[in-house]
N, CA, C and O atoms as a GROMACS GRO file, in nm:
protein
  448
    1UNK      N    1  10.899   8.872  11.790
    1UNK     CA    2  10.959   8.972  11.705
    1UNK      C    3  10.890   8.968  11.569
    1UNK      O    4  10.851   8.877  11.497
    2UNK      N    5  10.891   9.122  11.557
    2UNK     CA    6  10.809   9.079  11.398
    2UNK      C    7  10.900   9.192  11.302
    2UNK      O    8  10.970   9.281  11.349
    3UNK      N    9  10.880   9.163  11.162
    3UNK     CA   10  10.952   9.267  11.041
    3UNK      C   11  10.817   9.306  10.973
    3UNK      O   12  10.719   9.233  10.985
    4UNK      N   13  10.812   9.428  10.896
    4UNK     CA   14  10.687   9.467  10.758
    4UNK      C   15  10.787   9.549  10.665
    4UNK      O   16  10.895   9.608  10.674
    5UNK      N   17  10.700   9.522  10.581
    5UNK     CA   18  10.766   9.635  10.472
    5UNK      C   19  10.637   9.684  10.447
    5UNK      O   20  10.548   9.623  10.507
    6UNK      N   21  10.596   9.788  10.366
    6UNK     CA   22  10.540   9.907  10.337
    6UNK      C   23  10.526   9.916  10.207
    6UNK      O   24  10.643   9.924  10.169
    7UNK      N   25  10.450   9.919  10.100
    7UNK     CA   26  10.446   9.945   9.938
    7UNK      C   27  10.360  10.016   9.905
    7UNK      O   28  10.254   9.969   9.864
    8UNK      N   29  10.381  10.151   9.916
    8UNK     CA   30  10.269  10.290   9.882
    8UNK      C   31  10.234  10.308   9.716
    8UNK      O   32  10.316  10.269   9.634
    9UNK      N   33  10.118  10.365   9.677
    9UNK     CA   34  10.056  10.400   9.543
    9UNK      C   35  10.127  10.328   9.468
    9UNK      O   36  10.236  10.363   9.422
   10UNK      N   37  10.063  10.199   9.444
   10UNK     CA   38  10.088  10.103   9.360
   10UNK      C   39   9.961  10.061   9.247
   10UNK      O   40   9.844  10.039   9.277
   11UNK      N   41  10.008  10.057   9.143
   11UNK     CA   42   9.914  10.101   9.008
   11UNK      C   43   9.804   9.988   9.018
   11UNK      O   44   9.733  10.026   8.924
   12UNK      N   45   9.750   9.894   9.058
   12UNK     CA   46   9.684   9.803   9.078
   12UNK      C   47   9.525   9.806   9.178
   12UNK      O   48   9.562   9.850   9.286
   13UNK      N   49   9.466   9.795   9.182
   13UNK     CA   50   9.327   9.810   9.228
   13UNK      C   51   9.382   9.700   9.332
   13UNK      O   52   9.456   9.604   9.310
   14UNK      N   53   9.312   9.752   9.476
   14UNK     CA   54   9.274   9.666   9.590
   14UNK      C   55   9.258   9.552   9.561
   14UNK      O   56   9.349   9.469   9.557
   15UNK      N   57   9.110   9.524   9.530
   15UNK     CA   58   9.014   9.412   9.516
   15UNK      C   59   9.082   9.317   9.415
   15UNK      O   60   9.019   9.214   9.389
   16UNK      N   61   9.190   9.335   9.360
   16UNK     CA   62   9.282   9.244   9.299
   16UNK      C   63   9.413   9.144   9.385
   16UNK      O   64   9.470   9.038   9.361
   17UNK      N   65   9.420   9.244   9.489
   17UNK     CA   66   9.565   9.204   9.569
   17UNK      C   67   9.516   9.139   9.703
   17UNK      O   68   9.574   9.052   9.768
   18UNK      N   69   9.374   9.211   9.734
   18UNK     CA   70   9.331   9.090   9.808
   18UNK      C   71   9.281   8.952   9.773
   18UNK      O   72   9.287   8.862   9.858
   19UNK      N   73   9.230   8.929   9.646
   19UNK     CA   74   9.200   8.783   9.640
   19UNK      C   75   9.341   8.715   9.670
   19UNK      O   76   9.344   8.620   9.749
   20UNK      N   77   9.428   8.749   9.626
   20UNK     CA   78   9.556   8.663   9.598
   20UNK      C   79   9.633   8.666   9.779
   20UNK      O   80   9.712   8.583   9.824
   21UNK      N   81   9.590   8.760   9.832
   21UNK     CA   82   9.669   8.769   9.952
   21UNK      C   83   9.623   8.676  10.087
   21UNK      O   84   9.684   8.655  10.192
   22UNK      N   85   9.471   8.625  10.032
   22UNK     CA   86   9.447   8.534  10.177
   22UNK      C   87   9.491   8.410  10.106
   22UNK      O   88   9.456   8.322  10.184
   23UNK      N   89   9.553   8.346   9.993
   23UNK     CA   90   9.608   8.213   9.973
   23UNK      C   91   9.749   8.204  10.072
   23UNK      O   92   9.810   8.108  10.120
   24UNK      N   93   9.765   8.309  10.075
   24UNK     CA   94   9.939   8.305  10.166
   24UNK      C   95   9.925   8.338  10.294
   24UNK      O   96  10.017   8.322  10.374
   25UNK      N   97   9.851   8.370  10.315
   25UNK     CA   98   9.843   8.455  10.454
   25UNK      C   99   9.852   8.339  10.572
   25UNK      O  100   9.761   8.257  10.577
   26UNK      N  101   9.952   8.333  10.660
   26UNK     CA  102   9.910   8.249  10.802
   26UNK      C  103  10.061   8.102  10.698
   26UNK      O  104  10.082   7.997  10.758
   27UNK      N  105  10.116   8.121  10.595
   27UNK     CA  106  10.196   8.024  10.604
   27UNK      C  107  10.339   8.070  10.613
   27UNK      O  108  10.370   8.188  10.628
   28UNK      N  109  10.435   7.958  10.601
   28UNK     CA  110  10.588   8.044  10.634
   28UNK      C  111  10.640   8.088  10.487
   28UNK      O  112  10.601   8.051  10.376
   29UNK      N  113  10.720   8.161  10.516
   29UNK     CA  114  10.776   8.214  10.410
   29UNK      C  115  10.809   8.180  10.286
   29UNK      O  116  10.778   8.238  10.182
   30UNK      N  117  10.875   8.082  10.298
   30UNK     CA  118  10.902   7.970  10.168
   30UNK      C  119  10.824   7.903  10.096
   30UNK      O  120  10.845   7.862   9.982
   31UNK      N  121  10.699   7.884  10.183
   31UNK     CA  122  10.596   7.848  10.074
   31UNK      C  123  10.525   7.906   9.993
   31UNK      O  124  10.490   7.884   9.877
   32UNK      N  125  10.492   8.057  10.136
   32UNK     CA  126  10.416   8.147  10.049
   32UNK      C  127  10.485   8.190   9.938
   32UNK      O  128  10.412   8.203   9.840
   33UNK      N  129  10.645   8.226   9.913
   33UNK     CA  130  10.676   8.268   9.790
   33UNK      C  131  10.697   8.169   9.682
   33UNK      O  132  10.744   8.209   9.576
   34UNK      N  133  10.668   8.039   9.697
   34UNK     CA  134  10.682   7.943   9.615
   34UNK      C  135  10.537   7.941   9.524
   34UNK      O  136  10.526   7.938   9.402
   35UNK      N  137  10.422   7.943   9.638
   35UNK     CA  138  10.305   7.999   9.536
   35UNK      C  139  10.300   8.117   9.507
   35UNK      O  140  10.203   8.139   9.434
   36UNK      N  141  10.352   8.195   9.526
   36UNK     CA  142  10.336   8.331   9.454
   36UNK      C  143  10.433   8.323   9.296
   36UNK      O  144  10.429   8.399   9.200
   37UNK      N  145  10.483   8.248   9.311
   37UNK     CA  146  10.624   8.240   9.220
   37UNK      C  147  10.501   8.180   9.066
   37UNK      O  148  10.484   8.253   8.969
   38UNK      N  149  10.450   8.077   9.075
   38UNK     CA  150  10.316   8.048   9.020
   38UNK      C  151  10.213   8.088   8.950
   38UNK      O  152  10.159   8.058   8.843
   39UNK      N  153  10.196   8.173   9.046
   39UNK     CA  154  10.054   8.248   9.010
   39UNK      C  155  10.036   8.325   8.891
   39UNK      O  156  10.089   8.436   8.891
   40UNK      N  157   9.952   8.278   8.758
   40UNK     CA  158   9.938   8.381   8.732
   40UNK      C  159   9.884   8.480   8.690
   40UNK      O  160   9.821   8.499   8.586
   41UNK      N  161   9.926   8.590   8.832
   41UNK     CA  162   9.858   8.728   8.819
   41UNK      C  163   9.978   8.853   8.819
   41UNK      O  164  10.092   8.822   8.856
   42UNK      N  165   9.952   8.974   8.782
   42UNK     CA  166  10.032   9.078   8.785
   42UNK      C  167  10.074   9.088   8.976
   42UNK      O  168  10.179   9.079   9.039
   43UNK      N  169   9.937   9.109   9.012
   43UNK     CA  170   9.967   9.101   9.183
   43UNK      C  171  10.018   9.018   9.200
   43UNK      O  172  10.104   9.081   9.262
   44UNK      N  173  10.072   8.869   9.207
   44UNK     CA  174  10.160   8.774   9.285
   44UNK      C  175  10.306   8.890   9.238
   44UNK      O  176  10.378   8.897   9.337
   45UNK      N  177  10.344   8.948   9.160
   45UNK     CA  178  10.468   8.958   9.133
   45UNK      C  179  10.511   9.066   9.267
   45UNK      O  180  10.589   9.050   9.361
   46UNK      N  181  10.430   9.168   9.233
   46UNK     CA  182  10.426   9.304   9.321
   46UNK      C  183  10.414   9.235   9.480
   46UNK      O  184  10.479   9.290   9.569
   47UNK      N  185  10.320   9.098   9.517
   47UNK     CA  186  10.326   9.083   9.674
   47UNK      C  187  10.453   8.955   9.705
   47UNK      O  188  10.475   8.924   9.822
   48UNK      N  189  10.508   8.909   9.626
   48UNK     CA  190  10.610   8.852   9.615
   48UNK      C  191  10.747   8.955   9.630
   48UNK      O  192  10.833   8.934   9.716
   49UNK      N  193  10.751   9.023   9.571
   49UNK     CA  194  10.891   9.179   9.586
   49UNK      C  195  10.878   9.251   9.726
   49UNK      O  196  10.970   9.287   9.799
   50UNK      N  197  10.716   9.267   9.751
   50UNK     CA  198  10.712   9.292   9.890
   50UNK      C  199  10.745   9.200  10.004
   50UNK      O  200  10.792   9.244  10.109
   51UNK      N  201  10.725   9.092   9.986
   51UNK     CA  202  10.724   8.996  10.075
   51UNK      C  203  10.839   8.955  10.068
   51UNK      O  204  10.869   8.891  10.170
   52UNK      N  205  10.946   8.964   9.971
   52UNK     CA  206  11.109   8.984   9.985
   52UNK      C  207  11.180   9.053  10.030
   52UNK      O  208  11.301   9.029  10.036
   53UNK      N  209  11.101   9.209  10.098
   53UNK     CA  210  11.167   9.302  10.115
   53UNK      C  211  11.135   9.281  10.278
   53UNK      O  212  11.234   9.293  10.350
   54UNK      N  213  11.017   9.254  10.338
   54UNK     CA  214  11.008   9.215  10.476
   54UNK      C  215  11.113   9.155  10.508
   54UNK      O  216  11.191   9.209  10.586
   55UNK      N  217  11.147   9.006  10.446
   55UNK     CA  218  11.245   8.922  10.488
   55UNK      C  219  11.386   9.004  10.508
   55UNK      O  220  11.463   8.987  10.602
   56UNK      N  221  11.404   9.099  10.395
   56UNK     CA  222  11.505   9.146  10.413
   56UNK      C  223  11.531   9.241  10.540
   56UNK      O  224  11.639   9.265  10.594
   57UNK      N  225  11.410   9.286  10.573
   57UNK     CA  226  11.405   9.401  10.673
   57UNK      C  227  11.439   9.330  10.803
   57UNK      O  228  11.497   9.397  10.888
   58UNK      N  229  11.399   9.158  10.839
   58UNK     CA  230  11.398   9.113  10.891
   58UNK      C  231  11.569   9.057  10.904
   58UNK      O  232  11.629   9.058  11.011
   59UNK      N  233  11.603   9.033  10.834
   59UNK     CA  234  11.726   8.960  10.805
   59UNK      C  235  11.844   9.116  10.919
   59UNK      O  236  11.916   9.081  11.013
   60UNK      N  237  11.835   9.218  10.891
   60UNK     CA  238  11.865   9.332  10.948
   60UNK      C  239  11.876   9.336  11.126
   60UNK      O  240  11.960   9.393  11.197
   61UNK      N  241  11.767   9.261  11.160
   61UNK     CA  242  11.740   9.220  11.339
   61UNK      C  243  11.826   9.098  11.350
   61UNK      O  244  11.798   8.995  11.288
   62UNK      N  245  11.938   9.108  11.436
   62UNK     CA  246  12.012   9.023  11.514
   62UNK      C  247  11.896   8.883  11.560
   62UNK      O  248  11.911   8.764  11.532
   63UNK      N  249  11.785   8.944  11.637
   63UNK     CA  250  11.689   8.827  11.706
   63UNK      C  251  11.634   8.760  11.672
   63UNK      O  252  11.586   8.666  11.734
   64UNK      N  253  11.620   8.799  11.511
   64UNK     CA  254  11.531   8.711  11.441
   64UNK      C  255  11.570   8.612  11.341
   64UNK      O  256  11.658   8.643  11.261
   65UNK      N  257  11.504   8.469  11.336
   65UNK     CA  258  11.555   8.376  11.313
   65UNK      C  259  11.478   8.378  11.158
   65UNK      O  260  11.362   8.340  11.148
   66UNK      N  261  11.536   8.415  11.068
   66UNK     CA  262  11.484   8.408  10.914
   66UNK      C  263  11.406   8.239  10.868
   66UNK      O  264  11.317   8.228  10.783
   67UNK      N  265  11.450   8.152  10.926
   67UNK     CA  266  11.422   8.061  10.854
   67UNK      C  267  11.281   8.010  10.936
   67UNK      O  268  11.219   7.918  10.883
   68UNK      N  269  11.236   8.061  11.049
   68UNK     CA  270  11.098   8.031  11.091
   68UNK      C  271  11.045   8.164  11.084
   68UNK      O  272  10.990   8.186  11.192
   69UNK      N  273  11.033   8.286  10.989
   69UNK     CA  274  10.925   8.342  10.965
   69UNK      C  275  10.767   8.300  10.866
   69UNK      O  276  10.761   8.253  10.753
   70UNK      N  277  10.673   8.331  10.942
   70UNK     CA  278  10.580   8.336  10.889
   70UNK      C  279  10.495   8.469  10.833
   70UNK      O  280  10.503   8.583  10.878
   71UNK      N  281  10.404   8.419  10.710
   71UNK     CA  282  10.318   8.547  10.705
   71UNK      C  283  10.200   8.570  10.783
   71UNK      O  284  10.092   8.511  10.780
   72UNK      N  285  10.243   8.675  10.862
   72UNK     CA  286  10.130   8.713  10.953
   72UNK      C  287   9.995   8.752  10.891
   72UNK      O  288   9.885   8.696  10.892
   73UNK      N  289  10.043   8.875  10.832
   73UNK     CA  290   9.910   8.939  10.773
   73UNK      C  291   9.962   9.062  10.635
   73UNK      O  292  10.053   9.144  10.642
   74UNK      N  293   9.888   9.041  10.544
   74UNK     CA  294   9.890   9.131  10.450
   74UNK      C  295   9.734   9.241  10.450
   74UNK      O  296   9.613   9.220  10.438
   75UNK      N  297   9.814   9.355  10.469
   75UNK     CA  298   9.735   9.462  10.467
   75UNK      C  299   9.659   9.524  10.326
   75UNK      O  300   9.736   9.469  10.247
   76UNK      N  301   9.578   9.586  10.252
   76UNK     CA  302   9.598   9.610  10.166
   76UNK      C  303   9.478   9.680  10.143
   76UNK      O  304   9.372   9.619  10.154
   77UNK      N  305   9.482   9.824  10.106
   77UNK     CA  306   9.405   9.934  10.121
   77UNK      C  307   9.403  10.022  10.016
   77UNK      O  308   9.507  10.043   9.953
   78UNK      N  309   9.325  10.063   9.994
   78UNK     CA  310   9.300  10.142   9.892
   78UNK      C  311   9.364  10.307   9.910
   78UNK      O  312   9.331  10.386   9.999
   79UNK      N  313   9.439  10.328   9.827
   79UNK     CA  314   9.490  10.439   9.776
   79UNK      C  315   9.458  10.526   9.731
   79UNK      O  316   9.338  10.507   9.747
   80UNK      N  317   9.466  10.672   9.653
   80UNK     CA  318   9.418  10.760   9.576
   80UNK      C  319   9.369  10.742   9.459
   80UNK      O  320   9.422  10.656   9.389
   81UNK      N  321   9.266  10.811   9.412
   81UNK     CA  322   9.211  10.701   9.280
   81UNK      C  323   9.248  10.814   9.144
   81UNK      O  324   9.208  10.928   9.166
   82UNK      N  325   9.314  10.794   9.020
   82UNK     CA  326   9.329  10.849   8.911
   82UNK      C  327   9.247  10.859   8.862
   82UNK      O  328   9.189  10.753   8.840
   83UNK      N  329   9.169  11.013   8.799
   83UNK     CA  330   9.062  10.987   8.744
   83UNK      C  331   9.048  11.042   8.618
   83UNK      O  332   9.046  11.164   8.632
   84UNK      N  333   9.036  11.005   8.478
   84UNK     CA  334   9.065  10.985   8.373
   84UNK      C  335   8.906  10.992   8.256
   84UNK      O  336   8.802  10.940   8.295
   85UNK      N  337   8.914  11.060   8.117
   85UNK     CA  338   8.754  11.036   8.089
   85UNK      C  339   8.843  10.987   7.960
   85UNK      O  340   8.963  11.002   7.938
   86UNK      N  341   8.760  10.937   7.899
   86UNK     CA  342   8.745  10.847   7.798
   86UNK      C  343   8.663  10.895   7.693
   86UNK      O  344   8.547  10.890   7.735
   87UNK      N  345   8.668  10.960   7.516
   87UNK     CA  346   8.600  10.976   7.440
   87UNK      C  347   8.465  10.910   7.394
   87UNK      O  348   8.483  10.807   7.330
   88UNK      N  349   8.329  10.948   7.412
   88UNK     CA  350   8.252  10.813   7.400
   88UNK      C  351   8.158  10.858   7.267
   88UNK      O  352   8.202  10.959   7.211
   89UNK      N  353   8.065  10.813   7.221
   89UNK     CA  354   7.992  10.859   7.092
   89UNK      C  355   7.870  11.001   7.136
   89UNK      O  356   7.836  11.037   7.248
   90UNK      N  357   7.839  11.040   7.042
   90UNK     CA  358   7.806  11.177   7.019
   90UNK      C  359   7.894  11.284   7.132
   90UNK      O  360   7.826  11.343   7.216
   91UNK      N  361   8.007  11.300   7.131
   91UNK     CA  362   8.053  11.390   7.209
   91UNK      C  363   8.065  11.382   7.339
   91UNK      O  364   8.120  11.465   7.411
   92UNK      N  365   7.998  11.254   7.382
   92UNK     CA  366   8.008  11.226   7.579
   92UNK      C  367   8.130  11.208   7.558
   92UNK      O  368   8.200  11.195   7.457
   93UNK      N  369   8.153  11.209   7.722
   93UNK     CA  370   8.311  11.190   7.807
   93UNK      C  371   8.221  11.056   7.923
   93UNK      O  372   8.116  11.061   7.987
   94UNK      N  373   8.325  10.947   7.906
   94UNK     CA  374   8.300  10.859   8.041
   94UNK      C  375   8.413  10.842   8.106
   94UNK      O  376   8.520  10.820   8.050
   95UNK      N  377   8.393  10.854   8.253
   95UNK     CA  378   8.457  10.831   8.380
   95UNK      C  379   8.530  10.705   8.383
   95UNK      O  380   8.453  10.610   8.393
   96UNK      N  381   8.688  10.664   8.376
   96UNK     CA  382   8.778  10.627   8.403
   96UNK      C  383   8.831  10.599   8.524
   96UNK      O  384   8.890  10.696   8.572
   97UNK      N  385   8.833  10.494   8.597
   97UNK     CA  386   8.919  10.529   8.768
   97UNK      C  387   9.028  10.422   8.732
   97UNK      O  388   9.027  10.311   8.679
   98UNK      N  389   9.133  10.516   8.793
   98UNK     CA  390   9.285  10.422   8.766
   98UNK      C  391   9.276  10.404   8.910
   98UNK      O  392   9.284  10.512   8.968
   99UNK      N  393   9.259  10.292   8.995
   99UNK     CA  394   9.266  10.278   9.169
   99UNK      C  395   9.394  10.232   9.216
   99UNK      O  396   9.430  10.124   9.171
  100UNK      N  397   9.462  10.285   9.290
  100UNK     CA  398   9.584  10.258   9.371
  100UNK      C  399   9.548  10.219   9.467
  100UNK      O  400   9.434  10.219   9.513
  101UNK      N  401   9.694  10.160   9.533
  101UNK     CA  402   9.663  10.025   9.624
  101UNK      C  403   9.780  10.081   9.733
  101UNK      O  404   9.860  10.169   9.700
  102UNK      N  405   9.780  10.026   9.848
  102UNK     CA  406   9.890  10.049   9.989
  102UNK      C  407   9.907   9.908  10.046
  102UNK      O  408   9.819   9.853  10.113
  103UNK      N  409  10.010   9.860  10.020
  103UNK     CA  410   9.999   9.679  10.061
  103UNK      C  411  10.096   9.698  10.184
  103UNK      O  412  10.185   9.783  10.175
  104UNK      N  413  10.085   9.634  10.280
  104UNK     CA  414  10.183   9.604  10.465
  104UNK      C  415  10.173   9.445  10.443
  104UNK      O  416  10.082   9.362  10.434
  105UNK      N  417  10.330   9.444  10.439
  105UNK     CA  418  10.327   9.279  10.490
  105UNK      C  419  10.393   9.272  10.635
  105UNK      O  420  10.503   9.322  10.658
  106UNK      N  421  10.344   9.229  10.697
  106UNK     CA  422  10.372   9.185  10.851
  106UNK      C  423  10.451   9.009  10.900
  106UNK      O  424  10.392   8.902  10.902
  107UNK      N  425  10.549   9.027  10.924
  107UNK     CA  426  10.634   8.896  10.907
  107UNK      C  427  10.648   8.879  11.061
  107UNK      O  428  10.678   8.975  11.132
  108UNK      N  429  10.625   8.745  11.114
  108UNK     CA  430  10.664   8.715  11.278
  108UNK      C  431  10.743   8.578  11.236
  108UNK      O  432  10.746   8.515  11.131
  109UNK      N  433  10.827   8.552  11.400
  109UNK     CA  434  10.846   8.435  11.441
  109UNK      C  435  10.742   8.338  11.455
  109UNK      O  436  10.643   8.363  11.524
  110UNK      N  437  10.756   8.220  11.392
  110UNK     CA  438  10.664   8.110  11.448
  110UNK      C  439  10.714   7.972  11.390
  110UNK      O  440  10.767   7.964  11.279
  111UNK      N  441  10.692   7.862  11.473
  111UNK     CA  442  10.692   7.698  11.480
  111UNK      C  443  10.646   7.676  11.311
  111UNK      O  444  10.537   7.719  11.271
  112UNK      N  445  10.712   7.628  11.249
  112UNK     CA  446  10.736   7.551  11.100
  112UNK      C  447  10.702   7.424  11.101
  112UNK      O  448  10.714   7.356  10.999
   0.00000   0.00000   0.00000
């Protein structure tokens, strides 16, 4: 049995939420949010709230035993990009990208 939660256009660039997401990935729950609790980056907070909300989704299934979930896998994909110019000297405009992010956390049963 497995739970995910889902966290669409989130203000944060990819390539930020993945460094932080293979330290947790493949352990159980309690630890991973114990290092996330730690970390510090803006992303531990945002994959920590997500990774609370799996549990919760999980907590919802009769079959599933909360206290041996693990993190399966964190997804995390790039989103729509904001694009923004910036005043620069003699009258140029420079290109701005605000990058959004789509994070899946995937929660299973497994041996602790």
């Amino acid at each position: 049995m497995e739970a995910k939660a889902v966290l669409k256009y989130v203000r944060i660039s990819p390539q930020k939420v993945k460094k932080l997401s293979s330290a947790i990935k493949g352990k159980p729950v309690e630890i991973g949010l114990g290092i996330l609790r730690f970390m510090p980056k803006k992303s531990a907070d945002i994959v920590e709230k997500i990774v609370r909300s799996a549990v919760s989704n999980a907590d919802q299934n009769p079959d599933i035993d909360i206290d041996s979930l693990i993190i399966r896998e964190i997804i995390v994909d790039q989103g729509p990009t904001l694009k923004r110019f910036r005043a620069r000297a003699r009258g140029r405009g420079s290109r701005i990208l605000k990058r959004t992010s789509h994070i899946t956390v995937i929660l299973t049963e497994g041996s602790v």
